[in-house]
LUMFILO-157557 format. One record per atom (N, C-alpha, C): residue number from 1; atom name; x, y, z. Coordinates in nm, 2 decimals, m for minus. Each point is the difference from the previous one (the first is absolute). Layout:
REM LUMFILO-157557
GUMAR num atomo      u      v      w
GUMAR NUM    CA      X      Y      Z
...
END
This chain:
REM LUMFILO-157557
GUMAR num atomo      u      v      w
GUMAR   1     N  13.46   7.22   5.99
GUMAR   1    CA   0.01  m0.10   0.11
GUMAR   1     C  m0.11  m0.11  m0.03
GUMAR   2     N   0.06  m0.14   0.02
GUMAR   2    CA  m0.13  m0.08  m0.04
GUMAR   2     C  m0.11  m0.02   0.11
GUMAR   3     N  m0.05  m0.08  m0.03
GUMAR   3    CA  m0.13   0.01   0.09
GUMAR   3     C   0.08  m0.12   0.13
GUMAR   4     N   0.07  m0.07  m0.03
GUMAR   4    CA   0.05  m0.06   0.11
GUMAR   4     C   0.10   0.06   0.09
GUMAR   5     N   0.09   0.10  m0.06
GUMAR   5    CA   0.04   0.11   0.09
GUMAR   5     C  m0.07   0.08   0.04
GUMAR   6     N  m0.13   0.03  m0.02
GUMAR   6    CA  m0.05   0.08   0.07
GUMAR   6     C  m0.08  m0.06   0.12
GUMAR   7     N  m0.05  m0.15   0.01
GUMAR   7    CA  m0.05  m0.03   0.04
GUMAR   7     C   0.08  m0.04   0.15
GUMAR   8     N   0.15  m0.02  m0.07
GUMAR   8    CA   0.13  m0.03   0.16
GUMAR   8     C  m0.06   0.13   0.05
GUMAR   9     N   0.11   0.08  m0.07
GUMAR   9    CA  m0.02   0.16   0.06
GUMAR   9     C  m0.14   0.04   0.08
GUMAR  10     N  m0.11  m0.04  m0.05
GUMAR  10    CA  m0.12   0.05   0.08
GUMAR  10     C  m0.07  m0.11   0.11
GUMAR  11     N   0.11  m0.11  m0.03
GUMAR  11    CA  m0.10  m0.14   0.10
GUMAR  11     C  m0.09  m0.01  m0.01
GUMAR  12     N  m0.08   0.03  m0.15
GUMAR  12    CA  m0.10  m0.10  m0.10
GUMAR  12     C  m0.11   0.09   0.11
GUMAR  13     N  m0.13  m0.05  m0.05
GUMAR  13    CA  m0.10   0.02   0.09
GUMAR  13     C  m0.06  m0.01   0.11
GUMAR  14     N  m0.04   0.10   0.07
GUMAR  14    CA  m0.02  m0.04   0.12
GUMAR  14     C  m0.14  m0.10   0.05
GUMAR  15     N  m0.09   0.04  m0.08
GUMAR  15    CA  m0.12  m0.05   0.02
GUMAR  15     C  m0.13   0.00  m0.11
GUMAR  16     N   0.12  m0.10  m0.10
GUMAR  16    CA  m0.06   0.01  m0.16
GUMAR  16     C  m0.18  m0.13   0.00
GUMAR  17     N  m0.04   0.03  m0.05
GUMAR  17    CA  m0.16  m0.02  m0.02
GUMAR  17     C   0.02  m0.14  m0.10
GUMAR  18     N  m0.10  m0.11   0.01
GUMAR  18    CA   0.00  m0.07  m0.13
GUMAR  18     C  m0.14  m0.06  m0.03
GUMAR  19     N   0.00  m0.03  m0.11
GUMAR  19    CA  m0.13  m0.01  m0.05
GUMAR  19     C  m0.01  m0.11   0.00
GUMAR  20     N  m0.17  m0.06  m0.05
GUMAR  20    CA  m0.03  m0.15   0.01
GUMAR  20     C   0.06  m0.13  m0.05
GUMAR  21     N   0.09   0.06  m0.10
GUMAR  21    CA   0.13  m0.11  m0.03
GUMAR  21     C   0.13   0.01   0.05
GUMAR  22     N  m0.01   0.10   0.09
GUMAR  22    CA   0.18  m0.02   0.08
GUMAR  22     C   0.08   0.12  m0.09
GUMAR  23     N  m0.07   0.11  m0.07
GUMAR  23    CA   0.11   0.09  m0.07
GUMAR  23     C  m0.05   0.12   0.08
GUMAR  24     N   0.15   0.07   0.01
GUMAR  24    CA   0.00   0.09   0.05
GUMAR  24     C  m0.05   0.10  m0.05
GUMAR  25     N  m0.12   0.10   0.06
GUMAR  25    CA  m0.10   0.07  m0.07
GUMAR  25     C   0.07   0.14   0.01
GUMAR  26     N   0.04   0.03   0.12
GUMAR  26    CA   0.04   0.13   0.06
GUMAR  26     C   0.11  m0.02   0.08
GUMAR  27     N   0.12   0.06  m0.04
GUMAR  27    CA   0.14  m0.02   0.08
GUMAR  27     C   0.00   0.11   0.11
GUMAR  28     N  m0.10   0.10   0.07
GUMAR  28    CA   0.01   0.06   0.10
GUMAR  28     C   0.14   0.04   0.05
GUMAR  29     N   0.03   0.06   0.11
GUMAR  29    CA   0.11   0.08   0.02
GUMAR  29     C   0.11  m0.18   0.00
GUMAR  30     N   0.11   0.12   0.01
GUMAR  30    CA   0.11  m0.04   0.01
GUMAR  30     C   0.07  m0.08   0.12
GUMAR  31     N   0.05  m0.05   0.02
GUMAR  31    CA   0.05  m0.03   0.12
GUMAR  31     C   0.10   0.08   0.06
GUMAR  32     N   0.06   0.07  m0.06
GUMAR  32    CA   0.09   0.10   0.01
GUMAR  32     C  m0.08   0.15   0.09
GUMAR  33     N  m0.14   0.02  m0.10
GUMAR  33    CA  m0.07   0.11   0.03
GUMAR  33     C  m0.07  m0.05   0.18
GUMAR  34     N  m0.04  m0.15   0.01
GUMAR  34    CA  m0.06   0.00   0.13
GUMAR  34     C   0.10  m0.03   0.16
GUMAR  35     N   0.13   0.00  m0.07
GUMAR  35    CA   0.11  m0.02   0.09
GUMAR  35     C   0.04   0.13   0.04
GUMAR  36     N   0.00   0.12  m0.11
GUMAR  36    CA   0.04   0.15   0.04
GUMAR  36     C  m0.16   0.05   0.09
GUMAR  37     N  m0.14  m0.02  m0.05
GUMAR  37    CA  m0.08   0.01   0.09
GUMAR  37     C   0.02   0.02   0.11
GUMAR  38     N   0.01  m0.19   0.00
GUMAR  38    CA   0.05  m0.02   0.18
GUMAR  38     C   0.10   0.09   0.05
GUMAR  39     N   0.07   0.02  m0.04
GUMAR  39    CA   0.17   0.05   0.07
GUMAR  39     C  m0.07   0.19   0.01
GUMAR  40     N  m0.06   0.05  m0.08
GUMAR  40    CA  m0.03   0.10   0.01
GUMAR  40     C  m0.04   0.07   0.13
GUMAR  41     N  m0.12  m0.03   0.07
GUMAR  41    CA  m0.04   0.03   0.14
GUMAR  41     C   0.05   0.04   0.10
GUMAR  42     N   0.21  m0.10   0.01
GUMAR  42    CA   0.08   0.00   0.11
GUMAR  42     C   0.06   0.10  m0.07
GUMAR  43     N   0.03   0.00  m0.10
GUMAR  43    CA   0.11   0.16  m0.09
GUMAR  43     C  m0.13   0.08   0.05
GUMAR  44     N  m0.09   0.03  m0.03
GUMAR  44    CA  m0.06   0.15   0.00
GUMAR  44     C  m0.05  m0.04   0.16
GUMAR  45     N   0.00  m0.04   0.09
GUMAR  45    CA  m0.02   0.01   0.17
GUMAR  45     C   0.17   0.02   0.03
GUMAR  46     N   0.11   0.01  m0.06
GUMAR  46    CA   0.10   0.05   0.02
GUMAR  46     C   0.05   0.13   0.00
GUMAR  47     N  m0.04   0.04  m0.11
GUMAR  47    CA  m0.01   0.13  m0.09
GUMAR  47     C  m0.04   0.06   0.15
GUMAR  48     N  m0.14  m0.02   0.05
GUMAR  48    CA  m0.09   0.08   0.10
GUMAR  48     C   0.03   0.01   0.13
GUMAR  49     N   0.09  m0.08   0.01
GUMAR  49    CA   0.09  m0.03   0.14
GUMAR  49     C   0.11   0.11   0.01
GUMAR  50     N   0.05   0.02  m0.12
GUMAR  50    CA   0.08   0.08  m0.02
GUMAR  50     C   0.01   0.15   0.00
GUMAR  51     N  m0.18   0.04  m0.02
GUMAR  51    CA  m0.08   0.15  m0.03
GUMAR  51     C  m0.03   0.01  m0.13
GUMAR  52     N   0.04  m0.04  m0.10
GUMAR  52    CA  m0.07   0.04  m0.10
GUMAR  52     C  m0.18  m0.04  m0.03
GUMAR  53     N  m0.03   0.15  m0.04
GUMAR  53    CA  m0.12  m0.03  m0.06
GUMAR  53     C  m0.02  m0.06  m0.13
GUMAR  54     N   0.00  m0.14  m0.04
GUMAR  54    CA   0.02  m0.02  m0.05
GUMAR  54     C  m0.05   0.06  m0.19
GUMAR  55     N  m0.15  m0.04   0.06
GUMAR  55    CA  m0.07   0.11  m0.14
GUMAR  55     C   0.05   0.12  m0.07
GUMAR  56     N   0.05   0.08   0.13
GUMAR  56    CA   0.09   0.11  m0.04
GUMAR  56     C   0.09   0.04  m0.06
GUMAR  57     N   0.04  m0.14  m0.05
GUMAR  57    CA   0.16   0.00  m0.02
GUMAR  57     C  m0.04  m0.16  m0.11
GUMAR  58     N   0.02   0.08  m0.17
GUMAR  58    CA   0.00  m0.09  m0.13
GUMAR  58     C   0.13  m0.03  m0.01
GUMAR  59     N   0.12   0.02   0.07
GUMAR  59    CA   0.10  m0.05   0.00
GUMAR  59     C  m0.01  m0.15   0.14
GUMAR  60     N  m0.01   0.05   0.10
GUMAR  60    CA  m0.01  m0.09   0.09
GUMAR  60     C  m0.08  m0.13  m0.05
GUMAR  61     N  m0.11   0.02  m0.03
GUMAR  61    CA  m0.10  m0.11  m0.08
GUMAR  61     C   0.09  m0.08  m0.09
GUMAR  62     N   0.06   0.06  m0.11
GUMAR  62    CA   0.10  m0.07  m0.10
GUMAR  62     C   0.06  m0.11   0.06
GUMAR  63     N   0.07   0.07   0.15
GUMAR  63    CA   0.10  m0.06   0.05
GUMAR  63     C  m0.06  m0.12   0.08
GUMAR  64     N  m0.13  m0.01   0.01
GUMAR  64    CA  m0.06  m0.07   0.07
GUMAR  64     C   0.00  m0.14  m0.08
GUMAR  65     N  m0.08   0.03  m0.12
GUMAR  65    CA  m0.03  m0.09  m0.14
GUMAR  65     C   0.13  m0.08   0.00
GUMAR  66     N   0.13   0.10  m0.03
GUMAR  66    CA   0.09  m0.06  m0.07
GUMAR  66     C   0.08  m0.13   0.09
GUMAR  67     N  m0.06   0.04   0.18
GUMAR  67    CA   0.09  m0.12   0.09
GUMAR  67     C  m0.10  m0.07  m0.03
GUMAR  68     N  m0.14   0.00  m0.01
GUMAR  68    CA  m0.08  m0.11   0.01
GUMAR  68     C   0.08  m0.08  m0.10
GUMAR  69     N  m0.01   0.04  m0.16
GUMAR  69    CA   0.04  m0.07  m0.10
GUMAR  69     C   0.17  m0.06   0.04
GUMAR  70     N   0.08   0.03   0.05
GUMAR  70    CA   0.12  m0.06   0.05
GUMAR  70     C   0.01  m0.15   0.09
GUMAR  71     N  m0.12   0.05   0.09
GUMAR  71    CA   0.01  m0.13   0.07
GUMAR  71     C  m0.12  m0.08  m0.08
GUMAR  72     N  m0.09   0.07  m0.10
GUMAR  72    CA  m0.07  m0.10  m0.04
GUMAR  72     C   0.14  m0.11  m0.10
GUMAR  73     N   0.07   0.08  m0.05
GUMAR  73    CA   0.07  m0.10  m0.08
GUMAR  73     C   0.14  m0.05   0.07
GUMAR  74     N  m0.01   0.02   0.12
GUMAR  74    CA   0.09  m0.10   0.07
GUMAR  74     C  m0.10  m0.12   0.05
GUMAR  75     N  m0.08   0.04   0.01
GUMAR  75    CA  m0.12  m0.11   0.05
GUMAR  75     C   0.00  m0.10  m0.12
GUMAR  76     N   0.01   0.00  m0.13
GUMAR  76    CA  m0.04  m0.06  m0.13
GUMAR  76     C   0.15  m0.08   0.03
GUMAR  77     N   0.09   0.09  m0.03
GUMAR  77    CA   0.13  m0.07   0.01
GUMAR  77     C   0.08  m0.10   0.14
GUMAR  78     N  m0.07   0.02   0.08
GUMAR  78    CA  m0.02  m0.09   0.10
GUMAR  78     C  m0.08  m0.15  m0.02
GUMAR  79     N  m0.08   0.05  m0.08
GUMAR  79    CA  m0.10  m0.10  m0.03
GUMAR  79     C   0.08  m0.12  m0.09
GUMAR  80     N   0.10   0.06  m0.08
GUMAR  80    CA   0.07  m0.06  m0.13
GUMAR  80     C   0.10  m0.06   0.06
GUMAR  81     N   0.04  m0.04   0.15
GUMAR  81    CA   0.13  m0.10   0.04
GUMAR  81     C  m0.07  m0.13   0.04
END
C-alpha cells in the first residue's frame, strides 16, 4: 500500500508537529485513530447500559474497538464527499 493510500485510508494525521522550516517532524496519530477515540466512550457507555462488565469480558472490549474503528472510517469517508 502506498503511502498515499494509506494516508486516504487513515485521514493522514491528526495532529502532526513541524519544525522551524515548515517540515513535518512527527506525524502523531492518525486521524482515523482519533475519530475511533472519540466514537469509543458512546460504544463502551453502551456496552454498560446494557450490563456488561465490560473489563470482564476480552470479547466485549474487541467489540467495542472494532465499532469505534467502523464509524471511525465512516467518519473519514464522510469526510471524502
Amino acid at each position: 500500500m502506498s503511502n498515499v493510500d494509506l494516508a486516504r485510508k487513515s485521514g493522514g494525521s491528526a495532529f502532526p508537529s513541524h519544525g522551524s522550516m515548515g517540515e513535518v517532524v512527527n506525524e502523531g496519530m492518525t486521524l482515523r485513530d482519533y475519530f475511533a477515540a472519540k466514537a469509543m466512550i458512546p460504544c463502551y457507555q453502551e456496552w454498560l447500559k446494557n450490563g456488561w462488565n465490560v473489563p470482564e469480558h476480552e470479547e466485549v472490549m474487541e467489540n467495542i474497538a472494532n465499532e469505534s474503528y467502523l464509524i471511525a472510517d465512516a467518519m473519514i469517508k464522510a469526510r471524502q464527499k
